[in-house]
C-alpha positions in Angstrom: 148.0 54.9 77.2 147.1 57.4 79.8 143.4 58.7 80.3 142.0 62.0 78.8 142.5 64.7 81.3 141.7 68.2 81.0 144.2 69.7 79.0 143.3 67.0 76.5 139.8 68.3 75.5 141.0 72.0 75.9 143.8 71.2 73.0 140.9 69.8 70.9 138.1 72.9 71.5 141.2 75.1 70.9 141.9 73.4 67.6 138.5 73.0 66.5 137.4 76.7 66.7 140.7 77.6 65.0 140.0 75.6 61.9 136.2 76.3 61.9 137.5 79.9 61.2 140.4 78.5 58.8 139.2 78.5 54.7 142.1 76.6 53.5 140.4 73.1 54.9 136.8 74.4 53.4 135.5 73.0 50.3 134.4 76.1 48.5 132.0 73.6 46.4 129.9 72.7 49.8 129.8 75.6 51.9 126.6 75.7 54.1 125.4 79.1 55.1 126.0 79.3 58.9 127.8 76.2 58.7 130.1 73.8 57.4 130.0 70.4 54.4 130.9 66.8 55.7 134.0 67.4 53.4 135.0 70.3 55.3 134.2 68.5 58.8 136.3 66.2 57.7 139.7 68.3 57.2 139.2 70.0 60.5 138.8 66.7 62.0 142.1 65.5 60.6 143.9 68.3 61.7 142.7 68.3 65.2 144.5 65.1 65.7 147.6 65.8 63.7 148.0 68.9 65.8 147.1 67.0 69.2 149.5 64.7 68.2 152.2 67.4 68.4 151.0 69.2 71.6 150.7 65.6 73.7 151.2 62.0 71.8 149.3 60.7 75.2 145.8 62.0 74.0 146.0 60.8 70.7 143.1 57.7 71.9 140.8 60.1 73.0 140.8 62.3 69.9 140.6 60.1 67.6 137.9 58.0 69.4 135.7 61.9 69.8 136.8 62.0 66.2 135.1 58.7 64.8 131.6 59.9 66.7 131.5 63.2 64.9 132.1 61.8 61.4 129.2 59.5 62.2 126.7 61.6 63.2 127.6 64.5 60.3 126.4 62.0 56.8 124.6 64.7 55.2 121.0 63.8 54.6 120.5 64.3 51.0 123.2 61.7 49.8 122.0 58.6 48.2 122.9 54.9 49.7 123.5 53.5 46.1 126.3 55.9 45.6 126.9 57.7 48.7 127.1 61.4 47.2 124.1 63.8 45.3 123.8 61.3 42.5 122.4 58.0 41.8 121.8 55.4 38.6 118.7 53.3 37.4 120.0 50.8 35.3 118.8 48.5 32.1 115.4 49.7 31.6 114.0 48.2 28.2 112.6 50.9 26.0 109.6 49.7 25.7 108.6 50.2 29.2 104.9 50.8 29.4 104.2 54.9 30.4 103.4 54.7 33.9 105.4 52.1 35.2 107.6 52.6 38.2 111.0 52.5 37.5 113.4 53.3 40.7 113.0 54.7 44.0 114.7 57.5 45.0 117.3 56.1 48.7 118.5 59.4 50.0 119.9 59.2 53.7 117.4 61.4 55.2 113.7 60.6 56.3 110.8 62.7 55.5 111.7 64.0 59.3 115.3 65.4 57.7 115.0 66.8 54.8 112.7 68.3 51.7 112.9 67.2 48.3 110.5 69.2 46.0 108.5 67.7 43.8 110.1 68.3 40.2 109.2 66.0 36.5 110.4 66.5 32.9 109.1 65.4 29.9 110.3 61.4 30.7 110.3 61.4 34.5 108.1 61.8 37.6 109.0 61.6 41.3 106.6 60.7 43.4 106.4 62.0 46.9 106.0 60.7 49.7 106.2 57.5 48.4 109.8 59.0 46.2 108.7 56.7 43.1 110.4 57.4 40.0 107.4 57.2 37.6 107.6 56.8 33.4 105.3 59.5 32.1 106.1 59.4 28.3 107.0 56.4 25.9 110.5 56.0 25.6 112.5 56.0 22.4 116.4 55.2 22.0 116.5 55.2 18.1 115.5 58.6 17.8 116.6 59.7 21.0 119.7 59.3 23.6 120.1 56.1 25.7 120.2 58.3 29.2 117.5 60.2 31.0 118.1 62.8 34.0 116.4 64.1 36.8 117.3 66.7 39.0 116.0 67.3 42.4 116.6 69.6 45.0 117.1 68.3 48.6 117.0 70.9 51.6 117.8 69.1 55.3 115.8 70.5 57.5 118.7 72.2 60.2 119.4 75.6 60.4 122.7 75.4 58.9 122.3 73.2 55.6 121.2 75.0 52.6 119.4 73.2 49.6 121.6 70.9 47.2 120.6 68.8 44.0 120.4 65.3 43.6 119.9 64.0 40.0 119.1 60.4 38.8 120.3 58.9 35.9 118.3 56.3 34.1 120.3 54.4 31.4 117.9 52.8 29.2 118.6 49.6 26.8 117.1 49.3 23.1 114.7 46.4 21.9 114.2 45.4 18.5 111.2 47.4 17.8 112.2 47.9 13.9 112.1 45.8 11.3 114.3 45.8 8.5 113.2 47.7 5.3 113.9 48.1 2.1 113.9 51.9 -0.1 111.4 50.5 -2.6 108.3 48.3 -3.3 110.0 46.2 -5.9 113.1 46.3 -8.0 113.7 45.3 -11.6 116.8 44.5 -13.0 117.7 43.7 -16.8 120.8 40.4 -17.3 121.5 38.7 -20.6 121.1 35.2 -20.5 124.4 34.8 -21.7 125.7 35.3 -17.7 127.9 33.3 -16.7 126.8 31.1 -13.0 128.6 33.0 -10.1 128.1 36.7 -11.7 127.0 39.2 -9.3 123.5 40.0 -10.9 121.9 43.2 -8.5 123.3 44.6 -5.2 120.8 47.7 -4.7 118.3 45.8 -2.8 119.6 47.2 0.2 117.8 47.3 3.9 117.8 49.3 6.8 117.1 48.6 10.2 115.4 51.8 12.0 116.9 49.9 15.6 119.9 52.0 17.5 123.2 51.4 15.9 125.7 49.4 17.7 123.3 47.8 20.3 123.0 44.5 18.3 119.7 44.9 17.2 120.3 46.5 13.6 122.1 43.5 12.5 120.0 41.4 9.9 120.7 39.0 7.0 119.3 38.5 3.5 117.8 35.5 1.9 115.4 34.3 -0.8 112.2 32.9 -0.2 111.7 29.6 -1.9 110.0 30.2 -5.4 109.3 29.3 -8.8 112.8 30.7 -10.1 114.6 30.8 -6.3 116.7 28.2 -7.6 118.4 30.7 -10.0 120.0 32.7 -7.5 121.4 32.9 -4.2 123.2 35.0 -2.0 126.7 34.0 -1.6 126.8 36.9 2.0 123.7 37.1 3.7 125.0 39.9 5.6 125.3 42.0 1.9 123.0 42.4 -0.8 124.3 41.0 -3.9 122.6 38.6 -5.4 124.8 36.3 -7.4 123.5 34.0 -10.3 123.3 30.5 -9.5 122.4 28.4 -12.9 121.8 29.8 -16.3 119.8 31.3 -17.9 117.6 30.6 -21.3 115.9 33.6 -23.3 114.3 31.0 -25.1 112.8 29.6 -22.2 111.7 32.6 -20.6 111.8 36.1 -20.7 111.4 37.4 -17.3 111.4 36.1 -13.5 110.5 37.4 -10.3 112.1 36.1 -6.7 110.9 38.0 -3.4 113.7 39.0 -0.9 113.6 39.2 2.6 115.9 40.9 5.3 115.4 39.8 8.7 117.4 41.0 11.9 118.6 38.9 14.5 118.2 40.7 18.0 120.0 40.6 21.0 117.1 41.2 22.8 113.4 41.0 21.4 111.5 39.1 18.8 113.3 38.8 15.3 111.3 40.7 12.2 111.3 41.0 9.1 110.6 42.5 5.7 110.3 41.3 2.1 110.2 42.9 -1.4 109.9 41.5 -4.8 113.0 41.7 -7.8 111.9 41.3 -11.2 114.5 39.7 -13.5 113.9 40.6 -17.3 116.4 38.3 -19.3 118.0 39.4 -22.5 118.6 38.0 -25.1 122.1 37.0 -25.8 124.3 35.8 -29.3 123.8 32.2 -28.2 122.0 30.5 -31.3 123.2 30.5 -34.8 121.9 31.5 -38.0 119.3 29.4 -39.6 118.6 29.2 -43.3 115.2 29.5 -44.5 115.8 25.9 -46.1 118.3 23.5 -45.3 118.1 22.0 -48.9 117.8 24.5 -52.4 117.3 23.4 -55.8 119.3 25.1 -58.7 118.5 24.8 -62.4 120.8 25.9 -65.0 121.8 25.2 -68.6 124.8 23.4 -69.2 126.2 26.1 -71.5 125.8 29.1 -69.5 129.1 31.1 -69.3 130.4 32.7 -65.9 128.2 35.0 -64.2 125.0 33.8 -65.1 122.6 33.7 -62.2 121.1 30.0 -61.1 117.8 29.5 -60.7 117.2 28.5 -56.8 114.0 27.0 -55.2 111.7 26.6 -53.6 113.4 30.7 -53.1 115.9 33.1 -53.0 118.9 31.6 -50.8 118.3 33.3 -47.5 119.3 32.8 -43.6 118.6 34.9 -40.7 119.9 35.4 -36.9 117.7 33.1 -34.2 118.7 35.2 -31.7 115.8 38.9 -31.4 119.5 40.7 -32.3 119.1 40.1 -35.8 122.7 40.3 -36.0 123.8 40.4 -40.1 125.2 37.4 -41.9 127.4 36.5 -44.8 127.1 33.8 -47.4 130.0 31.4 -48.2 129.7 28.4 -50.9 131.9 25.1 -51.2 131.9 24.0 -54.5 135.0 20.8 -54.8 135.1 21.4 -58.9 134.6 25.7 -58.1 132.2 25.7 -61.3 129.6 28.2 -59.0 130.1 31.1 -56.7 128.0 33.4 -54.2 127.8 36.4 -53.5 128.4 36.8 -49.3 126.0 39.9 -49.0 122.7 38.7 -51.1 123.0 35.0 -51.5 122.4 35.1 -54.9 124.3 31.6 -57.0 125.8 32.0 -60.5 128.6 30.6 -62.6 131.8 30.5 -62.2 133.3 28.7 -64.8 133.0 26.4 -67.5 130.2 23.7 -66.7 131.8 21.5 -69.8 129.9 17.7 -69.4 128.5 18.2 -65.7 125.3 17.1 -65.4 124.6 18.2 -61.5 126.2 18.8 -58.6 125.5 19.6 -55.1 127.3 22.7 -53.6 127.5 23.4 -49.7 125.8 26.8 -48.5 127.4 28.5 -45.3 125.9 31.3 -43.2 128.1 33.5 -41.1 127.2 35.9 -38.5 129.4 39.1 -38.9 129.7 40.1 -35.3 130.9 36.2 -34.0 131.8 34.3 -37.1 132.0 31.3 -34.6 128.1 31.3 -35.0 127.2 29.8 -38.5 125.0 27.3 -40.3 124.9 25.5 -43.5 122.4 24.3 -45.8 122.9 22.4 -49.4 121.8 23.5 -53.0 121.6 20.3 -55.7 122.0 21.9 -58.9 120.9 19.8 -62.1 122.6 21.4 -65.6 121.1 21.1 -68.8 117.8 19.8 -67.6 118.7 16.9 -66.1 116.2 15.3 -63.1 116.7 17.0 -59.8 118.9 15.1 -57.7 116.4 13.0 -55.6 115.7 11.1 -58.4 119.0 10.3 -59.4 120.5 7.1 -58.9 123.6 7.9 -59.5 124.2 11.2 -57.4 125.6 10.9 -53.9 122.7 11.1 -51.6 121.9 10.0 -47.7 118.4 8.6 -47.5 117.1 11.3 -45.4 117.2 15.0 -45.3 117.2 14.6 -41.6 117.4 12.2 -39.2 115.9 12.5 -35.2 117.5 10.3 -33.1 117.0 9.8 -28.7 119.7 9.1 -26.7 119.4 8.4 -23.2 121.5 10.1 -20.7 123.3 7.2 -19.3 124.7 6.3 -22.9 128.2 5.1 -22.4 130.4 7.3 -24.3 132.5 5.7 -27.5 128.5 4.3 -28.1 127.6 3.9 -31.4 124.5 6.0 -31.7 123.8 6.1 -35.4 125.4 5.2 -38.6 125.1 7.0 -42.1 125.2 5.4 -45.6 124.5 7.5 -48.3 124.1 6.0 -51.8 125.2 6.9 -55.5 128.8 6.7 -54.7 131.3 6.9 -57.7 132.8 3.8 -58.4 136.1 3.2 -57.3 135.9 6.6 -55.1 136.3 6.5 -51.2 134.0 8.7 -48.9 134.7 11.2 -46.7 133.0 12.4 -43.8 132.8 15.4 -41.8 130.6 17.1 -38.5 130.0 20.6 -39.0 129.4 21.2 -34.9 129.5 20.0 -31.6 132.8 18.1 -33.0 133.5 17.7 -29.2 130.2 15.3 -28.3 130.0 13.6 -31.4 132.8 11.9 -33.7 132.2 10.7 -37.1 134.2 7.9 -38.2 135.5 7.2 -41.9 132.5 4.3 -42.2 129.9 6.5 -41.2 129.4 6.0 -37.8 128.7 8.3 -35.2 129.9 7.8 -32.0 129.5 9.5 -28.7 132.4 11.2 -27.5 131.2 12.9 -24.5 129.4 12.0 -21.7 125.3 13.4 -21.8 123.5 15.6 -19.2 120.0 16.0 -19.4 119.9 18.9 -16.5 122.7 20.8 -19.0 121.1 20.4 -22.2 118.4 18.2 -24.2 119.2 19.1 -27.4 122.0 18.5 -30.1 122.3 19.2 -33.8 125.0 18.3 -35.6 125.3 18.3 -40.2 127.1 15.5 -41.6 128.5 16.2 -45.2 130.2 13.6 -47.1 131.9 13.8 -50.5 133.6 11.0 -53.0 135.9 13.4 -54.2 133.2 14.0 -57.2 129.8 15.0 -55.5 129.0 16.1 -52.1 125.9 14.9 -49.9 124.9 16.7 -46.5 122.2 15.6 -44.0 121.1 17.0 -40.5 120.9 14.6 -37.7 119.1 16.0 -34.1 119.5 14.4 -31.2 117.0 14.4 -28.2 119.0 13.8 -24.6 116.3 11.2 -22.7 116.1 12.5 -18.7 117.2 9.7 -16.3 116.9 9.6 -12.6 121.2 9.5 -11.8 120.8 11.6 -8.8 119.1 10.7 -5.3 117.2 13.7 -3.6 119.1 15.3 -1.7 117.9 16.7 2.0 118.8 19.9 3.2 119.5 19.0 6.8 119.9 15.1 6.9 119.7 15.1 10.7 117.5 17.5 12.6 117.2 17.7 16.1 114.4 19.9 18.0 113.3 19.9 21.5 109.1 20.0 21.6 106.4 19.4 24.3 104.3 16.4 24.5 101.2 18.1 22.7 99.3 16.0 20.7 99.1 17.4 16.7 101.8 19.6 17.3 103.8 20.0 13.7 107.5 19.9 14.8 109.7 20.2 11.3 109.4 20.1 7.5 111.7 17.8 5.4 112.8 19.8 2.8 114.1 18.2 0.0 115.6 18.8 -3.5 116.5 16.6 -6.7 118.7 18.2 -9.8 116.8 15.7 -11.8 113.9 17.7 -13.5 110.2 17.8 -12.5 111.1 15.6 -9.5 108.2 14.9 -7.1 108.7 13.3 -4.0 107.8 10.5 -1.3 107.7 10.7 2.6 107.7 7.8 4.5 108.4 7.1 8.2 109.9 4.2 9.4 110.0 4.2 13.2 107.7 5.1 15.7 104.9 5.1 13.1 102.0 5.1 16.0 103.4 8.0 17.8 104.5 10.2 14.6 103.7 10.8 11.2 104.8 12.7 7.9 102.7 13.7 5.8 103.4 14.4 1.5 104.4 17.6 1.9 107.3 16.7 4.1 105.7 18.1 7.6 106.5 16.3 10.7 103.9 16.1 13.5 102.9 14.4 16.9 100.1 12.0 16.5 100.5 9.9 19.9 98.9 11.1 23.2 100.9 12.7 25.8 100.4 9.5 27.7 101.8 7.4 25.2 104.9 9.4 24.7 106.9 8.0 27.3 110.3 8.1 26.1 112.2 11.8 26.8 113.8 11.1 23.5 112.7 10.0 19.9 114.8 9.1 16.7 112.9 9.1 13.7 113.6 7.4 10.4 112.2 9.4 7.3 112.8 7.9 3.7 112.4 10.2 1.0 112.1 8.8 -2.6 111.7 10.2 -5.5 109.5 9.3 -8.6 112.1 8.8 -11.2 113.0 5.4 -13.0 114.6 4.0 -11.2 113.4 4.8 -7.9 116.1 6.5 -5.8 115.7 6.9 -2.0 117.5 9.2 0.7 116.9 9.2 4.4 116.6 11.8 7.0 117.0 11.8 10.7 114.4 13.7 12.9 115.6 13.5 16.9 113.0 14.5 19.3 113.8 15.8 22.3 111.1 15.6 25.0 111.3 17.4 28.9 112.3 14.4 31.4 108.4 13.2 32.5 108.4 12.5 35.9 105.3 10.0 35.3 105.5 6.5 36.0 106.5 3.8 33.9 103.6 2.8 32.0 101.9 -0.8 33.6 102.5 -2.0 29.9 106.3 -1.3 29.8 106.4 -2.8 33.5 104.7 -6.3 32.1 107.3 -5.9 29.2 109.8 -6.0 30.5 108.2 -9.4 33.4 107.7 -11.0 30.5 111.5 -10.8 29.3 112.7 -11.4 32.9 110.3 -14.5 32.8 110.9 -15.8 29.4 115.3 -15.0 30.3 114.5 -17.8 33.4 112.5 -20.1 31.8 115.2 -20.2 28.8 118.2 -20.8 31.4 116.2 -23.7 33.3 115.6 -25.2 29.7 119.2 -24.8 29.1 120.1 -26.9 32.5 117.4 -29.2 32.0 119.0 -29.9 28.4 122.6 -30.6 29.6 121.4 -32.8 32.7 119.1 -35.4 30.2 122.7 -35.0 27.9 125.0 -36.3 30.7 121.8 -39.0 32.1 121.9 -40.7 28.4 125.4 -40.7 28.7 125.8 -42.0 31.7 123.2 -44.7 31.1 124.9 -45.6 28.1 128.3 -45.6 29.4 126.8 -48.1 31.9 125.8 -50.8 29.3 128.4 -51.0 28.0 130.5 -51.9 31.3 128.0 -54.6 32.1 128.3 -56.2 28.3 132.1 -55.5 29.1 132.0 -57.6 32.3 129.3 -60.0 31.2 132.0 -60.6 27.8 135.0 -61.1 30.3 133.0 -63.4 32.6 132.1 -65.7 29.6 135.3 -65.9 28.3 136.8 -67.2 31.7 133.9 -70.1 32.2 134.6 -71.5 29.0 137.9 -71.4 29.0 138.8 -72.6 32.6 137.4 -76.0 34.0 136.6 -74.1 37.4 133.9 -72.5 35.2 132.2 -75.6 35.2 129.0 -76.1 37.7 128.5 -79.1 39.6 124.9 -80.1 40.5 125.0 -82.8 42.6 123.1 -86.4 41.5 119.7 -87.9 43.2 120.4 -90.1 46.7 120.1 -93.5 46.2 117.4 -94.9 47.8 119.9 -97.5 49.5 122.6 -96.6 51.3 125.3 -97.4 49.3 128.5 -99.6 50.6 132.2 -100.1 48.8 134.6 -102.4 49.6 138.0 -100.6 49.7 140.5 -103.0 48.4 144.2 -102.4 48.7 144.6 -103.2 45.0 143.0 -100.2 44.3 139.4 -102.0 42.9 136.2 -100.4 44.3 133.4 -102.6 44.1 129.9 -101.1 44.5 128.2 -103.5 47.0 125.1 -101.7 45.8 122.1 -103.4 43.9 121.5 -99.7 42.3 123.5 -97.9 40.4 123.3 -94.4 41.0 125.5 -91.1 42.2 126.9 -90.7 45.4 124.6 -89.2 48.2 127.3 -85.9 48.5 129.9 -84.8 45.6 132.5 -82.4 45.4 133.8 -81.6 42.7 136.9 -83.3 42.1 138.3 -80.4 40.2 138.0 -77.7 43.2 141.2 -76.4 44.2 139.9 -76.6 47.8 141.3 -78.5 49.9 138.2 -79.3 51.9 135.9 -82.3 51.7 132.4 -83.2 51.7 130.1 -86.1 52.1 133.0 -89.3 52.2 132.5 -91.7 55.0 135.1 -91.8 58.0 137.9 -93.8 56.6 139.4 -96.5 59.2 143.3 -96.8 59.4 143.0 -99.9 57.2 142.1 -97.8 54.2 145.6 -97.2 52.2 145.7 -93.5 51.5 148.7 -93.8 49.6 147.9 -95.8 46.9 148.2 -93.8 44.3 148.8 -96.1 41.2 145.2 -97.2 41.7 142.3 -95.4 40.0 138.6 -94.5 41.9 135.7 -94.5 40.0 133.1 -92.3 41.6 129.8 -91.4 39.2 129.2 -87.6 39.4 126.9 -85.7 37.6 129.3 -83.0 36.0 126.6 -80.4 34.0 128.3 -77.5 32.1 127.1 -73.7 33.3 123.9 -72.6 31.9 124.7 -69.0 31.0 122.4 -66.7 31.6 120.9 -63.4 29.9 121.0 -59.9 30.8 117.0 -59.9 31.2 117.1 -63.2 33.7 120.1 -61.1 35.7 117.8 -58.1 36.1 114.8 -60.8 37.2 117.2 -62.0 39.7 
C-alpha cells in the first residue's frame, strides 16, 4: 500500500466540495441551515471513496481511514443513546404510579455544553432541566384512557450550522387491577317452579363487569356462591359464565322462597384480586306435584232398600267432596267402583244415587275416585259404606268385609332390605267360601302387595329423597269391598361418611405462634349432620378447633421440623358413628437453628440403648456356646470314665497289686529239684517284694540271685508264692477332681 501523497488529499478536497454542492446525496428530511445532517455526511463520505477509488486504487487506506474520523466526530447531539435517533421509550410503568414520581431520564448525546432542550410538559409529563427528569404530574389511567404517553421536546445544538429538531419520548404504561368486578343491580329475583328438574339452568342475568382494560388480563374473573343456608341448591356448572344451574330439588311445601349471595371475583395478572357480591332471591312455585285429597277418606250412605234408579243417597258426615293440594286448585272429576253397579256418581258434583235395582242388598261399600282434569295421573280415592233399608252402618257389622283400621302408620328404617315384609293386612267379615283380592292404589313401584296381605318392600328407601309414602290398599271377596290407607314414615340413617372437600391440603406458613393456617371444610348428604374435629399427630404443636380451623399452637422454637403432616379425623354424629380423615401438610422455611439439645440427647440415648442391645446380644450367644461346651465336656469324661471301667473289669491287667507287709524275719526256701518249695520260715507271711505274676513285662523285682544249681527249667513243678492280689478300688468323679 503506498503512502498518501499529495494528489491523494487534493482528489478528496476536490470530491468533498463537489458533493457538499450535490442535493441528490442530501436528505431533504435533515437539512441544517448553513450546513449539512449526519445522513447527508454520510453519502458524501461514501462517495468520496468510491470516486477515489476510480482516480487512484493506491489511496484507498488513507480515505477511508480520514473517512472513519469524520463520521466520528459528526453524531449529532440531540440523538438519544437508547435508540440512537430523535426518539426514545420508557417502558412498563404501572398505572398506579404515584403523581410525582420520576419515571425516565432523558440520554441525549449532547451535554448541557452542546445543546438546548427547552423546557416543555403536557397534561401527564414533566421534564426536568437541568437534571432532564421525566416527572409524573397527573394520575394515570389506562381503562379510560390509552396505554401510551408522549412528549415532545425540542433540542437545538449549540453550532452555527444545526438548527433545532424534536425529540419525543414515549412512555408505554401497564394496567393494574384497580377494578373490581360489579354487577348492574343490588339484588335479583327470579321466580322457578319447584317442579325443576336438577341440572336446569335456573338465572343467567346476574352478569358482572370488570371496569379493568380489556385484554391486559386483568378483567378476567369467575363466579361462585358463598356458602349459605340454601347454597347447596345451586351451583355454577362455568364459573367463567353466569348461569346458575339447579343442583337438588326443590319443595313448595317446604318453602316458598330462598335467597343465595353471588360473588364475582377477578384474577389479576398483576395486582391484588377483588371482588364483589350481590344477593338472588329465589321465589319457588308451586308445581302439580301432589294429588287430590278428599275431604274424607271414609263416607257413610243411607238409603232404603226400595228406592228405584236415580234416587239420591244420603252421604255423611257431608257432601262427597275432594280438592287439589297443590295452591293451583286445578279441577277434579269423580269416578265410583261399584262390583254389583247398583250406584253411580256424577263426575262434576259428587253427588251418589241409584243405579239399579237394590233387590235383597243389605250394604255395600263402593270405592270413590278423584281425578285431576289437567293430569289425570294425579288422583285419590276414598270409600263410601252404604247400609240399605236401615241396616247398622258398616263398622258394626260382623259380617261386612272390613280391615281393622281406617289407617295404619307404619316407620321403616332406611336400611330395610328390600323383598322385607313391612306390614301385613287382614281384614275380617269375609264371605264364606270367597277368596280375597288385593290391590295398591300408588307407589305400585316401592311397595308390592301379595295375595295374603302382605306388603313387601320392593324398592330400596332413601331418606335424603323422600320421608314419606302413602299407599291405599282395597280388597274385595268378589261380594264386598274394604279399603284402608297405610303411611309410611322413612327413619334417617347415617349410610354416608362426611365427606371433605379437599382430603389433602398442603400450605406453606411461617413459624408464628397462633397463626390460623386452613379450615376443614366438610359435608354429609345425611340430614342435619353436625360434625367432629380431632387431630391425631402433632397434638402439642397444632390444634383444630369445632369449627374445623387449623392453627399453630407450638412456639417457633419448638417447631423444629421444615415440614409437618397432620392427621385430622372428622366424624360425624349420626348412629352409627362414621369417620373420615383429612391430611393437612405443613410446609415450614428451612430453619437454619440448631438442633435442639433435646433432639441431640434423643437421638444418644438410641445410639446408646442400639450398643448396649448388640453387647447383650454377644454376651447371650457366648454364655450359649460356654454351657455347651461345659456340657459337651461331661459327657466325654463319663464317656472315658464308662470305657475305662469296662476294660478293668474285664481284663486281669485291670487288677491292682499292693504289695504284702515284710516279714519280720528274713525269709529262706529251699529250692528242690522236684519242684517242692519249703518255707524255712517260722512265719508265714508275703514275700518282702511282689510282682505281679500276671504283668506282661518281662522284668523282675525283688527274687534273690539264683545260683546255677537252681533248675530253671522245671516246668512241670508248681511255685507257691503268697501275694496279696486286691481288686482296683474305683474311684468317683469328685475324688478325681480332689486328686
Amino acid at each position: 500500500m503506498k503512502l498518501p501523497d499529495r494528489e491523494c488529499f487534493l482528489n478528496f478536497l476536490t470530491n468533498l466540495l463537489w458533493t457538499q454542492t450535490d442535493t441528490r446525496y442530501l436528505n431533504h428530511n435533515q437539512k441544517r441551515k448553513g450546513g449539512i445532517s449526519v445522513s447527508s455526511l454520510k453519502l458524501k463520505l461514501t462517495y468520496v471513496l468510491q470516486s477515489t477509488m476510480r482516480i487512484k486504487k493506491g489511496h484507498l487506506f488513507c480515505l477511508s481511514l480520514i473517512g472513519f474520523l469524520i463520521q466520528i466526530e459528526a453524531t449529532d447531539p440531540c440523538t438519544t443513546i437508547s435508540f440512537g435517533s430523535y426518539e426514545t421509550f420508557i417502558r412498563n410503568i404501572p398505572e398506579d404510579t404515584p403523581v410525582g414520581s420520576v419515571i425516565g431520564i432523558l440520554d441525549t448525546y449532547g451535554t448541557e455544553n452542546e445543546i438546548t432542550l427547552q423546557p416543555t410538559n403536557n397534561d401527564y409529563l414533566r421534564l426536568e432541566l437541568p437534571s432532564r427528569n421525566i416527572t409524573l404530574q397527573q394520575q394515570l389511567d389506562t381503562d379510560k384512557g390509552s396505554s401510551s404517553l408522549s412528549l415532545r421536546i425540542p433540542c437545538t445544538p449549540k453550532d452555527e450550522l444545526s438548527s433545532t429538531v424534536t425529540v419525543t419520548i414515549r412512555v408505554l404504561l401497564v394496567d393494574v387491577n384497580d377494578h373490581a368486578p360489579t354487577f348492574s343491580q343490588d339484588q335479583y329475583t327470579v321466580n322457578i317452579s319447584e317442579d325443576a328438574v336438577p341440572g336446569t339452568t335456573i338465572f343467567r342475568d346476574a352478569k358482572a363487569h370488570d371496569d379493568d382494560k380489556s385484554g391486559d388480563g386483568n378483567d378476567m374473573f369467575s363466579y361462585s356462591i358463598l356458602p349459605g343456608p340454601f347454597s347447596d341448591y345451586f351451583e355454577y356448572e362455568y364459573p367463567l359464565y353466569p348461569d346458575i344451574t339447579l343442583k337438588k330439588k326443590l319443595d313448595f311445601e317446604q318453602t316458598t322462597y330462598m335467597e343465595i349471595e353471588i360473588m364475582a371475583k377477578d384474577t389479576p395478572v398483576r395486582g391484588s384480586s377483588l371482588n364483589s357480591t350481590v344477593k338472588l332471591r329465589i321465589n319457588v312455585q308451586d308445581a302439580d306435584d301432589l294429588n287430590p285429597k278428599f275431604v274424607y277418606d271414609q263416607y257413610f250412605g243411607t238409603i232404603s232398600g226400595n228406592s228405584v234408579p236415580g234416587t239420591l243417597v244420603t252421604v255423611s258426615p257431608s257432601q262427597v267432596s275432594a280438592y287439589d293440594q297443590d295452591t293451583l286448585n286445578a279441577a277434579v272429576k269423580y269416578e265410583l267402583t261399584d262390583p254389583k253397579g247398583k250406584f253411580t256418581i256424577d263426575d262434576q258434583t259428587g253427588i251418589i244415587s241409584v243405579n239399579g235395582p237394590l233387590g235383597s242388598e243389605v250394604n255395600t261399600i263402593v270405592i270413590l275416585k278423584a281425578i285431576q282434569t289437567d293430569n289425570p295421573f294425579r288422583w285419590c280415592i276414598a270409600t263410601l259404606a252404604i247400609n240399605i233399608t236401615g241396616a247398622m252402618p258398616p263398622t258394626t257389622q260382623n259380617e261386612t268385609l272390613r280391615f281393622q283400621f281406617q289407617r295404619y302408620n307404619v316407620t321403616l328404617s332406611e336400611s330395610t332390605p328390600v323383598s322385607t315384609i313391612v306390614k301385613s293386612l287382614h281384614p275380617t267379615g269375609q264371605t264364606k267360601d270367597s277368596t280375597l283380592s288385593y290391590s295398591i292404589m300408588e307407589n305400585q313401584n316401592v311397595f308390592i302387595i301379595q295375595s295374603s296381605g302382605d306388603i313387601i318392600l320392593g324398592k330400596a328407601l332413601d331418606y335424603e329423597q323422600k320421608q314419606h309414602y302413602k299407599i291405599t290398599v282395597t280388597v274385595t271377596d268378589g261380594y264386598d269391598t274394604a279399603i284402608t290407607t297405610v303411611n309410611f314414615s322413612v327413619a334417617d340413617v347415617n349410610d354416608n361418611s362426611p365427606v371433605i372437600g379437599t382430603p389433602t391440603i398442603s400450605l406453606s406458613a411461617e413459624r408464628v405462634k397462633g397463626t390460623v393456617l386452613t379450615i376443614i371444610e366438610v359435608t354429609d348428604k345425611d340430614a342435619k349432620s353436625q360434625f367432629t374435629f380431632q387431630l391425631l399427630s402433632h397434638t402439642s404443636l397444632f390444634a383444630v378447633d369445632v369449627i374445623g380451623q387449623v392453627s399453630i399452637t407450638g412456639s417457633p422454637e419448638e417447631l423444629i421440623e421444615d415440614k409437618y403432616i397432620l392427621t385430622i379425623s372428622v366424624k360425624d354424629n349420626g348412629a352409627p358413628v362414621r369417620e373420615s380423615i383429612a391430611l393437612v401438610i405443613v410446609n415450614f422455611p428451612a430453619s437454619s437453628r440448631p438442633v435442639a439439645k433435646a433432639a441431640i440427647m434423643t437421638e444418644s440415648s438410641d445410639i446408646l440403648a442400639i450398643g448396649l442391645g448388640v453387647a447383650a446380644a454377644v454376651l447371650f450367644i457366648i454364655v450359649i456356646i460356654l454351657i455347651v461346651y461345659i456340657i459337651r465336656r461331661r459327657l466325654y469324661a463319663a464317656e472315658q470314665l464308662d470305657r475305662v471301667k469296662h476294660q478293668r473289669g474285664m481284663n486281669p491287667r485291670g487288677l491292682t497289686y499292693r504289695p504284702g507287709d515284710p516279714s519280720p524275719v528274713p525269709s529262706h526256701f529251699d529250692l528242690k529239684f522236684n519242684g517242692d518249695l519249703e518255707e524255712t520260715s517260722e512265719i508265714d507271711g508275703s514275700t518282702t517284694i511282689q510282682d505281679n505274676p500276671l504283668s506282661d513285662s518281662r522284668y523282675r523285682y525283688g527274687y534273690p540271685n539264683l545260683n546255677g544249681d537252681v533248675d530253671l527249667d522245671a516246668g512241670d513243678e508248681e511255685i507257691h508264692i503268697d501275694t496279696a492280689v486286691v481288686p482296683l478300688k474305683e474311684k468317683t468323679i469328685s475324688e478325681e477332681v480332689d486328686e
